[in-house]
Structure formats: C-alpha cells, structure tokens
BARODO-672329 format. One line per 4 residues: number of its first residue (from 1); their letters; for each residue x, y, z of N, C-alpha, C. Coordinates in pm, whole numbers, plus 32768, in hexadecimal, padded with zeros to 4 digits. Example, Ala and Ser with C-alpha at 12.3 -4.5 7.8 and 13.67 -1.06 7.14 Angstrom:
% residues 2
1	AS	8527,7DC7,830C,84CE,7E3E,830C,8528,7EB6,830C; 8505,7F1F,82C4,8557,7F96,82CA,850A,8003,8313
END
This chain:
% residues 89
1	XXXX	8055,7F8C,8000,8000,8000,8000,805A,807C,8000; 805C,80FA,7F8D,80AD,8155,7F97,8038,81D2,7FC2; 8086,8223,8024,8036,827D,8024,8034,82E5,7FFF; 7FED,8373,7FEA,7FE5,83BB,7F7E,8052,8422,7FBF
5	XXXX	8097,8450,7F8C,80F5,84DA,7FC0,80B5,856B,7FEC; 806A,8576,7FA6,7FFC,85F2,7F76,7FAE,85F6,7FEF; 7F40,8654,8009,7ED0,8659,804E,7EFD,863D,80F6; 7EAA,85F6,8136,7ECB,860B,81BD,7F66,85D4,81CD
9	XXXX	7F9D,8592,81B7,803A,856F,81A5,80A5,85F0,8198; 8055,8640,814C,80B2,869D,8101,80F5,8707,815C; 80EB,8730,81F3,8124,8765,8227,814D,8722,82AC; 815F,8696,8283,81C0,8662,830A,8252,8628,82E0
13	XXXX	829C,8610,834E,82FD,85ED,835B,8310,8581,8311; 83A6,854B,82D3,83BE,84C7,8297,83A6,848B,82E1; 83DC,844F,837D,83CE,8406,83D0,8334,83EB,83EC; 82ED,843E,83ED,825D,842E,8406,820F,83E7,83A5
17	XXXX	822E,83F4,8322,8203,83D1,829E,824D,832B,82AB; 82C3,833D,82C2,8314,82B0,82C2,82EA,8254,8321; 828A,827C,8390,8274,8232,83E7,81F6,8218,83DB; 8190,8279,8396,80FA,8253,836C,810A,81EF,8310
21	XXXX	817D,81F5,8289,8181,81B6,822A,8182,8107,8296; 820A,80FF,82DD,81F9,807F,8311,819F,8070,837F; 8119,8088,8384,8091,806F,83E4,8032,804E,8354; 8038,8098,8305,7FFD,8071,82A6,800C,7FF6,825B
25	XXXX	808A,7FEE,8222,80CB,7F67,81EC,8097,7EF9,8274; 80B1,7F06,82EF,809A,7E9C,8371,800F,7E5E,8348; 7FA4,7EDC,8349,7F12,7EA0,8358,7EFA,7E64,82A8; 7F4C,7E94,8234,7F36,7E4E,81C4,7F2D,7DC9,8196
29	XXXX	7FE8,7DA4,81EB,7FFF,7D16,820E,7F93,7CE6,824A; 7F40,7CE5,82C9,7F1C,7C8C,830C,7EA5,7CC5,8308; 7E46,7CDF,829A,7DC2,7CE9,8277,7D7E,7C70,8270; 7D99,7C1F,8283,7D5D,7B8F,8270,7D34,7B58,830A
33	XXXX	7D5D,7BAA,835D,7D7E,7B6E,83DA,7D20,7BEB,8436; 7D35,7C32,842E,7CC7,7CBF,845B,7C43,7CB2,8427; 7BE0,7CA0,848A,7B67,7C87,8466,7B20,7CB5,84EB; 7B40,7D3B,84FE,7AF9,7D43,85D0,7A8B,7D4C,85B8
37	XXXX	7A46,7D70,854F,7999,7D96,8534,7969,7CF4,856D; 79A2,7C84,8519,796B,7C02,8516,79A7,7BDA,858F; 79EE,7BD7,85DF,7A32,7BA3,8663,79A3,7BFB,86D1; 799C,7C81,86CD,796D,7C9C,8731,78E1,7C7F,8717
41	XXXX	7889,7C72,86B8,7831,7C3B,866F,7815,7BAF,86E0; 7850,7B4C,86B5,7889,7A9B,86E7,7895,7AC3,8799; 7876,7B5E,87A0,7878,7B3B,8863,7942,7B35,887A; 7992,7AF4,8818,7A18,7B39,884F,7A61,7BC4,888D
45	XXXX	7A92,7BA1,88D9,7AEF,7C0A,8913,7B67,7C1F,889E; 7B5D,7CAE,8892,7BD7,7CEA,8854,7C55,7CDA,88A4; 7CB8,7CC6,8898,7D24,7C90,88F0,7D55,7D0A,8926; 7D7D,7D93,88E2,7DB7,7DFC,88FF,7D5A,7E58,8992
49	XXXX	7CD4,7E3E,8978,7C5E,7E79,89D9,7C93,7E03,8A5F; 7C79,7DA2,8A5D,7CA4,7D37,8AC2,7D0A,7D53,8AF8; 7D8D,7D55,8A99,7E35,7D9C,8AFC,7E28,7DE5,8B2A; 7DFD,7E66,8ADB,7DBD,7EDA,8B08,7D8A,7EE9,8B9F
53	XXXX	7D23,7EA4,8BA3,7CE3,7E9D,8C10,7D24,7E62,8CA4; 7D5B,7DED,8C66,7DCF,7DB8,8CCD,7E32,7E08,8D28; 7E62,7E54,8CB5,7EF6,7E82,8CFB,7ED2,7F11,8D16; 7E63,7F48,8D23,7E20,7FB4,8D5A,7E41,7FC4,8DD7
57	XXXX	7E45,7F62,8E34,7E09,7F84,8EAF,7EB0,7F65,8ECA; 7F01,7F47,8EAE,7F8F,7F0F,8ECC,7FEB,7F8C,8E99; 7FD7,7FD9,8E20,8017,8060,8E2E,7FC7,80CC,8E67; 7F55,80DF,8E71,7F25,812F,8EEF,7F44,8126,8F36
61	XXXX	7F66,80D7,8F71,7FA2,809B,9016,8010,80B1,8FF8; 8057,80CE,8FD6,80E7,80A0,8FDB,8102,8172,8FBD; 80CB,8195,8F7A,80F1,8211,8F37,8083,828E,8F71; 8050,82AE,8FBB,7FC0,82CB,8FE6,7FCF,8305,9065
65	XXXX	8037,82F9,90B7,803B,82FA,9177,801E,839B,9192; 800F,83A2,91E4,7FF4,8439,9211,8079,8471,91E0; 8073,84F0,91C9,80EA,8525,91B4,8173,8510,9149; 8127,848E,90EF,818C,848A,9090,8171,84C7,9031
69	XXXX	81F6,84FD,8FC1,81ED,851B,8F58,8236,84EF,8EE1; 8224,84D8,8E89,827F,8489,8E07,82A1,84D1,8D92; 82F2,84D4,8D66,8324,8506,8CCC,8321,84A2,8C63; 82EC,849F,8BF3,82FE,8439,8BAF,836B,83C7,8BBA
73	XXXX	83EC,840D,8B9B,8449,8394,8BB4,843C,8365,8C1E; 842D,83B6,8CA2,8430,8384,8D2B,83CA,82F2,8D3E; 8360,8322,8CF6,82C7,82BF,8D25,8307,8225,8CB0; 8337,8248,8C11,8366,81D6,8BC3,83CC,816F,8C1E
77	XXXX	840F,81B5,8C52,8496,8195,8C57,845D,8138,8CFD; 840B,8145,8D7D,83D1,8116,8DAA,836E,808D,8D65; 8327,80A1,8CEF,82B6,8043,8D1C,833C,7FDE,8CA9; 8397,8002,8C6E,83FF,7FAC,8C3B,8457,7F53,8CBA
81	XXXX	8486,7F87,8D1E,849C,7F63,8D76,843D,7EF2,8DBC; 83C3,7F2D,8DD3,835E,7ED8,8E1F,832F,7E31,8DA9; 8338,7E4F,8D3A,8323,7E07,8CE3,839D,7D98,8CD3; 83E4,7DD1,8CE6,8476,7D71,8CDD,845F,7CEE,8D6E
85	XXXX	8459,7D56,8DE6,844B,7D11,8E3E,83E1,7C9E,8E80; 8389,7CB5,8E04,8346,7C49,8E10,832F,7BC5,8DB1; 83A3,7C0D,8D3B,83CC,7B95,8CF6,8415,7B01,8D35; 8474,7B76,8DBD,84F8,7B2C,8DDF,8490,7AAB,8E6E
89	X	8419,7AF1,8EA4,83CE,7A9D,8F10,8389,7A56,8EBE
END
C-alpha cells in the first residue's frame, strides 16, 4: 500500500510519513487476519481492550501515589523496568 504524498501527508515530517507508511504496509499485510467487526460480532474479546484492561489497575498503582509526578521518559523508563521484572519472577 503506497501512500499519497499530497493532501493530508503533505505537511508532515519524513519520519512521520515513514512511519505511517510502515502502519499502513503492517495492517495491509495482515488484512486477512483483522476482522474485529466479526470477532466482536461472535461475542469475542478484542485482545488489546482485555490487556488494556488488565494492566490498568497495575500501572495506576504503581504510577498514581499521592504526590507523584512523571516525565515521559521518567514514567517509560519505569513501567520498562517494572516489565522486565516480572519477566525475571
């Protein structure tokens, strides 16, 4: 799937364009396999809403306490940490 240069494209960044281009190409490939209309249809759970939902209450908790505050890297660089450490248990 190429996408158009022109029109809403036309005043962003390469990197931005280069990175829509590969989200685009992603969902092209695996069009055969994406079907959430018919999954949630069938009563399935979308998997991403489910994680989602899971690990809600585990970075709230963890990131949330009175008085804290985070900076992006600060909060990444944490739930990377916290994530690691529960690879290793």
């Amino acid at each position: 799937m190429k996408l158009l240069m022109g029109g809403l494209l036309g005043g962003m960044g390469t990197g931005v364009i280069r990175w829509l281009q590969q989200l685009a190409n992603y969902f092209d490939r695996h069009r055969d396999w994406i079907h959430h209309d018919r999954h949630l249809a069938a009563g399935y759970p979308i998997a991403s809403g489910v994680i989602e939902g899971a690990r809600r209450p585990v970075v709230k908790d963890g990131m949330e306490r009175t008085g804290m505050r985070w900076t992006p890297l600060g909060a990444q660089t944490l739930l990377k940490s916290n994530q690691t450490a529960r690879r290793r248990s």
